[in-house]
MILO-816056 format. One record per residue (C-alpha): residue in three letters; x, y, z. Coordinates in nm, 2 decimals. Example, Ala and Ser with C-alpha at 12.3 -4.5 7.8 and 13.67 -1.06 7.14 Angstrom:
<sites>
SITE   baro       px       py       pz
SITE    ALA     1.23    -0.45     0.78
SITE    SER     1.37    -0.11     0.71
</sites>
This chain:
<sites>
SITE   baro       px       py       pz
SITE    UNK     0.59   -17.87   -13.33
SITE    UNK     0.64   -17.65   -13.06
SITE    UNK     0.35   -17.43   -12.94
SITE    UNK     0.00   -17.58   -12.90
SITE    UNK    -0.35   -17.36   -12.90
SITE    UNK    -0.63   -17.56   -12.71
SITE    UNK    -0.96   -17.33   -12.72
SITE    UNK    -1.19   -17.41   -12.44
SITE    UNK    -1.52   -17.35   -12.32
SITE    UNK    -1.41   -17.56   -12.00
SITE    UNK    -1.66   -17.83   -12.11
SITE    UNK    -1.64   -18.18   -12.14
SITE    UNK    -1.56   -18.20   -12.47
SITE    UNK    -1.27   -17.89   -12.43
SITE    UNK    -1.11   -18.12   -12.17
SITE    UNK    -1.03   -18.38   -12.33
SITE    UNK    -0.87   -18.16   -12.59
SITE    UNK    -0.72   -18.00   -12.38
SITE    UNK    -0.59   -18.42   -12.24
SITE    UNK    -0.50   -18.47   -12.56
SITE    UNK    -0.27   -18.17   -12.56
SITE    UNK    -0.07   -18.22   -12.26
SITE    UNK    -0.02   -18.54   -12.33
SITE    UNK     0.17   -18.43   -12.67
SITE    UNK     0.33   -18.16   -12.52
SITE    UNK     0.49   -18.39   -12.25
SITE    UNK     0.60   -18.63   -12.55
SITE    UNK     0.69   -18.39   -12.74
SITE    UNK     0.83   -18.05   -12.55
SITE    UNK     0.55   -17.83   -12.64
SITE    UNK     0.40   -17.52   -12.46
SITE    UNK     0.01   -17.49   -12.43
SITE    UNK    -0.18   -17.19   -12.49
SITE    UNK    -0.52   -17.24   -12.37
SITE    UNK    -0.80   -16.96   -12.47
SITE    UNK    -1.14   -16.86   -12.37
SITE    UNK    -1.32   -16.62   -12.63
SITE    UNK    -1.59   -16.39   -12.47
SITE    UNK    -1.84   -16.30   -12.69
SITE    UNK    -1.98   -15.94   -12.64
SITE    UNK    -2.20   -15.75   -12.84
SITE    UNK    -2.01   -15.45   -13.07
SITE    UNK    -2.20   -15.17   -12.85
SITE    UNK    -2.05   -15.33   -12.59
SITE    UNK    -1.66   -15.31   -12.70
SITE    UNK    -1.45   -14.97   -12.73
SITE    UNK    -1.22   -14.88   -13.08
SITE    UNK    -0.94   -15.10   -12.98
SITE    UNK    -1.18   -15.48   -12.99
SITE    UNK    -1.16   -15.41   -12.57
SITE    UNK    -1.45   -15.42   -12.34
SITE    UNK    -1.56   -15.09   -12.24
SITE    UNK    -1.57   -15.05   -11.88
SITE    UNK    -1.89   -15.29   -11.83
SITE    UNK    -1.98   -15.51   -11.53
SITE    UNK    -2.09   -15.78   -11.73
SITE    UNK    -1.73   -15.80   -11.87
SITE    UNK    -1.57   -15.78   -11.58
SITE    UNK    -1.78   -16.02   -11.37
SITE    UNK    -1.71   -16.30   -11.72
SITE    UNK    -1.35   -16.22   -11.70
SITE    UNK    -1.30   -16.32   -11.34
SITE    UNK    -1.54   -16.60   -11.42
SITE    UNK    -1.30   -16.72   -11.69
SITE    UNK    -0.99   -16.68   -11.46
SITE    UNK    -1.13   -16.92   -11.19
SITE    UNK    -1.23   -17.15   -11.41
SITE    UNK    -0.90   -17.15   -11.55
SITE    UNK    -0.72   -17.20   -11.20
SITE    UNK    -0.93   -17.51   -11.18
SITE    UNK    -0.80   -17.62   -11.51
SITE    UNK    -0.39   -17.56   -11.44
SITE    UNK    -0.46   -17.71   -11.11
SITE    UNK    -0.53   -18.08   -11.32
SITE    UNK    -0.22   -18.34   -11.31
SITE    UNK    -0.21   -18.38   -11.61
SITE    UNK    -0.10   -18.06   -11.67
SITE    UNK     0.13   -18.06   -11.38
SITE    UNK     0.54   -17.96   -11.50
SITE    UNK     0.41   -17.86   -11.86
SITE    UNK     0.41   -17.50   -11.95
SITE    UNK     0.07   -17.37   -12.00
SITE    UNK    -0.03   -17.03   -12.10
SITE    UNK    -0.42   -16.92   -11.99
SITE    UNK    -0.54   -16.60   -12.22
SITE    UNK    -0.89   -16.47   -12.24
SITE    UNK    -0.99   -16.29   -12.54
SITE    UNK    -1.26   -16.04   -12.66
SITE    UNK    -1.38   -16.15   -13.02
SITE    UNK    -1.60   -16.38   -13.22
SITE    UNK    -1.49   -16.73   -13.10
SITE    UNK    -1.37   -16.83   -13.46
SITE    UNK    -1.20   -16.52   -13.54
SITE    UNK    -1.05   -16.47   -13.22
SITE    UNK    -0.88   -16.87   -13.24
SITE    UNK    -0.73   -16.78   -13.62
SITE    UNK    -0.60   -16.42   -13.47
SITE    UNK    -0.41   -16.60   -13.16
SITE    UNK    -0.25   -16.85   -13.41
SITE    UNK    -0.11   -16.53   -13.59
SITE    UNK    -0.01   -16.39   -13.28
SITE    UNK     0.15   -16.70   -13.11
SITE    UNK     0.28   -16.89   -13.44
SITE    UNK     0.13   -17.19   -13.33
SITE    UNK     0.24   -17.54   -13.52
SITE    UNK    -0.15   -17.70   -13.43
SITE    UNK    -0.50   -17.63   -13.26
SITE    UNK    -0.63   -17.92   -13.08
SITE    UNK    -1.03   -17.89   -13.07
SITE    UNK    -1.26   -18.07   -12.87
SITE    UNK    -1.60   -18.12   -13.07
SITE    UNK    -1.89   -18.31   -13.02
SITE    UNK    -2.01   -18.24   -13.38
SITE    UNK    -2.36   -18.11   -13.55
SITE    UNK    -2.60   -18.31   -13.65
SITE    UNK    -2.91   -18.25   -13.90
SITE    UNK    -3.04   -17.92   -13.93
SITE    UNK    -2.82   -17.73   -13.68
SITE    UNK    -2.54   -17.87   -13.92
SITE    UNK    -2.68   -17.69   -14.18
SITE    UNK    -2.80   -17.37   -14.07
SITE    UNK    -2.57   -17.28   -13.80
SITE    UNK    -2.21   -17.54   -13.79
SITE    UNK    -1.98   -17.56   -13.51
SITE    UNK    -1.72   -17.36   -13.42
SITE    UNK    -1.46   -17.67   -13.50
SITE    UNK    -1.64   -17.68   -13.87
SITE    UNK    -1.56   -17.30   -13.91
SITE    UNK    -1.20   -17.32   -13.83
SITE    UNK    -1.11   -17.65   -14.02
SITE    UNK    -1.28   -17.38   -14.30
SITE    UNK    -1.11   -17.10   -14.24
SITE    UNK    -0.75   -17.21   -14.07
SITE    UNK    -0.39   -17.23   -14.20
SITE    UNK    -0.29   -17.37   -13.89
SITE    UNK    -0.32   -17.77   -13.87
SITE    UNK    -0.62   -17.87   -13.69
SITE    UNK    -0.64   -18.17   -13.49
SITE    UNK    -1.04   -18.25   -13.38
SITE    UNK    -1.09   -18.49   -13.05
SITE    UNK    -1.46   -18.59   -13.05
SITE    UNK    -1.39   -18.83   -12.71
SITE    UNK    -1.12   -18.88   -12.40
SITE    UNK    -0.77   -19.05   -12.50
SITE    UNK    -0.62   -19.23   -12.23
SITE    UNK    -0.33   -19.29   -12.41
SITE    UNK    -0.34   -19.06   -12.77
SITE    UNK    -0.08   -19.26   -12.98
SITE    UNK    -0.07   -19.24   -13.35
SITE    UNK     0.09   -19.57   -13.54
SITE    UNK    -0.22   -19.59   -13.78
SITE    UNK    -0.27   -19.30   -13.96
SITE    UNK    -0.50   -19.26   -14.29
SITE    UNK    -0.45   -19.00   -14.55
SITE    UNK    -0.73   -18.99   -14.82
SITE    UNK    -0.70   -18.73   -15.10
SITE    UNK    -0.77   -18.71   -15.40
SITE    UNK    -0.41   -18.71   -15.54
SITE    UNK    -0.41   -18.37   -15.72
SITE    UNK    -0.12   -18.17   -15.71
SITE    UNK    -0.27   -17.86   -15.52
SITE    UNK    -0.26   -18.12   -15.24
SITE    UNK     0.09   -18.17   -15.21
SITE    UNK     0.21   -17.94   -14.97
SITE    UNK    -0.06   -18.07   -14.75
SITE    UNK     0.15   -18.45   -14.76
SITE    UNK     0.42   -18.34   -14.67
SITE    UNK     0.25   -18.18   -14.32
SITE    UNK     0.10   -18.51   -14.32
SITE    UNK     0.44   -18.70   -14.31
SITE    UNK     0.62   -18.45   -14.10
SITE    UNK     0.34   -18.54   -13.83
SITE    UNK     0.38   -18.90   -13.91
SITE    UNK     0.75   -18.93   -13.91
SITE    UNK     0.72   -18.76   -13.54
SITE    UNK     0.52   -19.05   -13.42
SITE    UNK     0.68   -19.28   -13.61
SITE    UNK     0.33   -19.38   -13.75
SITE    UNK     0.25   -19.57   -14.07
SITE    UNK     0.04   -19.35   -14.29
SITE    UNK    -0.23   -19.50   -14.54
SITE    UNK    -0.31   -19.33   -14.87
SITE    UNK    -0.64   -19.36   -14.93
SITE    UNK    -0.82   -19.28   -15.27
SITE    UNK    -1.19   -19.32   -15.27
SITE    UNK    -1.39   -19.41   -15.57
SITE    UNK    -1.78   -19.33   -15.56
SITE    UNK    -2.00   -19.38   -15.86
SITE    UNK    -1.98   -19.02   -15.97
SITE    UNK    -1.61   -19.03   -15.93
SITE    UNK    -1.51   -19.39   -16.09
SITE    UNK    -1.12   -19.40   -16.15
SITE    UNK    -0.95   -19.77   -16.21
SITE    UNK    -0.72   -19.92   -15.99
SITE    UNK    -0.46   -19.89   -16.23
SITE    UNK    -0.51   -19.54   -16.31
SITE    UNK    -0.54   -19.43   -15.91
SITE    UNK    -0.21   -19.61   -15.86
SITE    UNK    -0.02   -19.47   -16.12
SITE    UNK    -0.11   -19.12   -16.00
SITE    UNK    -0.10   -19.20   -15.61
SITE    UNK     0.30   -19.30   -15.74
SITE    UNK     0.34   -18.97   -15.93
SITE    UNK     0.19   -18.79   -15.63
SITE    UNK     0.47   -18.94   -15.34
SITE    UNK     0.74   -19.00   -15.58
SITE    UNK     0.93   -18.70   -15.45
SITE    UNK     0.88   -18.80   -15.08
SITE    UNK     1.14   -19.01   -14.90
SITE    UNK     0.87   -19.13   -14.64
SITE    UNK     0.87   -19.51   -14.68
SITE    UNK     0.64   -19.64   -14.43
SITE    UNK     0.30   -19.62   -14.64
SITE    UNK     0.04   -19.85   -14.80
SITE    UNK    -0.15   -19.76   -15.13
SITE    UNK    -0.55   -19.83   -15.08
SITE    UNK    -0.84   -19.72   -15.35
SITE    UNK    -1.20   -19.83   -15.18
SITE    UNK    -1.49   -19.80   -15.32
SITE    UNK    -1.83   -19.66   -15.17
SITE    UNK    -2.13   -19.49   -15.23
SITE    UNK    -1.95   -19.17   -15.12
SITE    UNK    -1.60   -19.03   -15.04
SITE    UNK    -1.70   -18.96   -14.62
SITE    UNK    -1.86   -19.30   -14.62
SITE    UNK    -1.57   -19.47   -14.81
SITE    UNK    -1.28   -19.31   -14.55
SITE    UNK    -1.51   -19.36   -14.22
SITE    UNK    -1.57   -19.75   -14.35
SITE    UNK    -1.17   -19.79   -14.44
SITE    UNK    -1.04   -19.59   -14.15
SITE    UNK    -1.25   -19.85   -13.91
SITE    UNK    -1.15   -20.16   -14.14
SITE    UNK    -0.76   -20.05   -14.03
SITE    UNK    -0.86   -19.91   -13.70
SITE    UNK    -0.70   -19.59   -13.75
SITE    UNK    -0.59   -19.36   -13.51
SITE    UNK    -0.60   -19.04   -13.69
SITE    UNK    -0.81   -18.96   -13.99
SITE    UNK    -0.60   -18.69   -14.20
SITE    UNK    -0.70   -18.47   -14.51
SITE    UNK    -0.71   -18.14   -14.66
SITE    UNK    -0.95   -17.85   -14.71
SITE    UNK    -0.98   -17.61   -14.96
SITE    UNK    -1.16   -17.38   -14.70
SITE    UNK    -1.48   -17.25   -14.90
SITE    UNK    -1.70   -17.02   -14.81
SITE    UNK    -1.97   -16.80   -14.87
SITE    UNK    -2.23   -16.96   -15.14
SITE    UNK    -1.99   -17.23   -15.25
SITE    UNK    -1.98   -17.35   -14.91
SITE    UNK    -2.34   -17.36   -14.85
SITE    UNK    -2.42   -17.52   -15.21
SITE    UNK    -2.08   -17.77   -15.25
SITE    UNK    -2.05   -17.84   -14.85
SITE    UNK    -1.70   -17.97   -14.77
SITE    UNK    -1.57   -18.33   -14.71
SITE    UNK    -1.32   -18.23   -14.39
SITE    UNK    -1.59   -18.07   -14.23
SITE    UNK    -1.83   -18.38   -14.28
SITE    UNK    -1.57   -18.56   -14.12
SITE    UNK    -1.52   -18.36   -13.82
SITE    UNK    -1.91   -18.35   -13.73
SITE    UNK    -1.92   -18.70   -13.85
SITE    UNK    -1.61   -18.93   -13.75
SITE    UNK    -1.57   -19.05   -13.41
SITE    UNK    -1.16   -19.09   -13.38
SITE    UNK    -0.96   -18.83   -13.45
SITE    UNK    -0.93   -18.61   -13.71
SITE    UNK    -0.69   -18.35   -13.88
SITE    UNK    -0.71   -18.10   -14.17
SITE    UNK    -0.46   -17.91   -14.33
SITE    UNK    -0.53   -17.64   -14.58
SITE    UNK    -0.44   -17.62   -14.91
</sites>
């Protein structure tokens, strides 16, 4: 893990992404890119995705820049290497373009979730790029003193397709020397025995040399419910899972458990995609 992509707004909620950040990067030799999107109308932008020669562009620009020279000037940021870049784009595509463009190894996103109908008819920029991203993303929802993960829960459903997505899991895991715990959920819709979910939680890891683990199936009325309710029985640090990234029509009609998570969950979360 060696480049980090914080996308702010410079709120409240950006900043303590943005804490989170620093505070790996000083643990763990990282750089920082921080990014502000500026959201123009297409009228407004020439053939290259560039402002045309507009006040109003130029006025938000500078705007950005100071804001940003309050941000370097934090101590927490102080001897880190730190990157500022404002962008022209739609704030979701713009994020997933920089990741390209950088390689970076994990967004950090500040969110304070959506609740209701604002949930459903319009989602949060965090919700569209747990969707959409191949990048790891790691979703702070309040301020972390100290971030440190030693309690990490990882609940799948212990498919192969998911695989690849352990293995993130237990790279991130092994680098904080955490403790990870696989988590199966059983619903009423779902219902799997115990015996059954172990056998293929065993067949799912059997490959993987990471040793520091504990097997868990809980039951609840739903998957979200039955990992919020487990996660706060262990008191986790870091809820992990993985996302299929739907969208169009089967997002709308199937929704998507990472994302109810990330508007949902109060500690930490991280998706990887599938």
């Amino acid at each position: 893990m060696k480049k980090l992509l914080v996308p702010t707004d410079f709120s409240k909620e950006a900043e303590n992404a943005v804490k989170v950040a620093a505070q790996l990067a000083r643990k763990h030799d990282c750089e920082i890119i921080l990014l502000h999107m500026l959201e123009l109308p297409f009228n407004q932008l020439n053939a290259g995705g560039m402002p045309a020669d507009l006040p109003e562009a130029v006025y938000f620009m500078k705007l950005a820049h100071k804001e940003f020279e309050t941000v370097m000037e934090k101590d927490y940021l102080k001897g880190l290497t730190v990157y500022e870049t404002v962008d022209f784009n739609e704030i979701s595509t713009g994020i997933l373009e920089t990741c390209k463009k950088y390689d970076v190894d994990l967004i950090v996103m500040g969110s304070h979730g959506a609740e209701g109908l604002k949930e459903l008819f319009i989602g949060s920029t965090t919700e569209k790029i747990v969707r959409t991203s191949n990048t790891p993303v790691l979703v702070i929802k309040n301020e972390h003193e100290h971030f440190d993960i030693k309690e990490f829960v990882f609940a799948s459903d212990f498919n192969n397709d998911n695989k690849e997505t352990y293995l993130q899991a237990v790279k991130l895991a092994e680098l904080f020397e955490a403790k990870i715990h696989l988590l199966n959920v059983n619903t009423p819709s779902n219902f799997t025995t115990t015996a059954a979910s172990k056998v293929r939680m065993m067949e799912f890891i059997e490959n993987s040399p990471f040793d520091n683990y504990t097997l868990n199936i809980y039951n609840d009325e739903t998957v979200e419910k039955g990992i919020l309710n487990f996660s706060r029985i262990v008191d986790a640090d870091l809820i992990g899972i993985s996302t299929h990234g739907r969208q169009g029509i089967a997002h709308f009609f199937n929704g998507s458990i990472s994302e109810d998570l990330v508007n949902h969950a109060k500690r930490p979360v991280i998706t990887f995609k599938i």
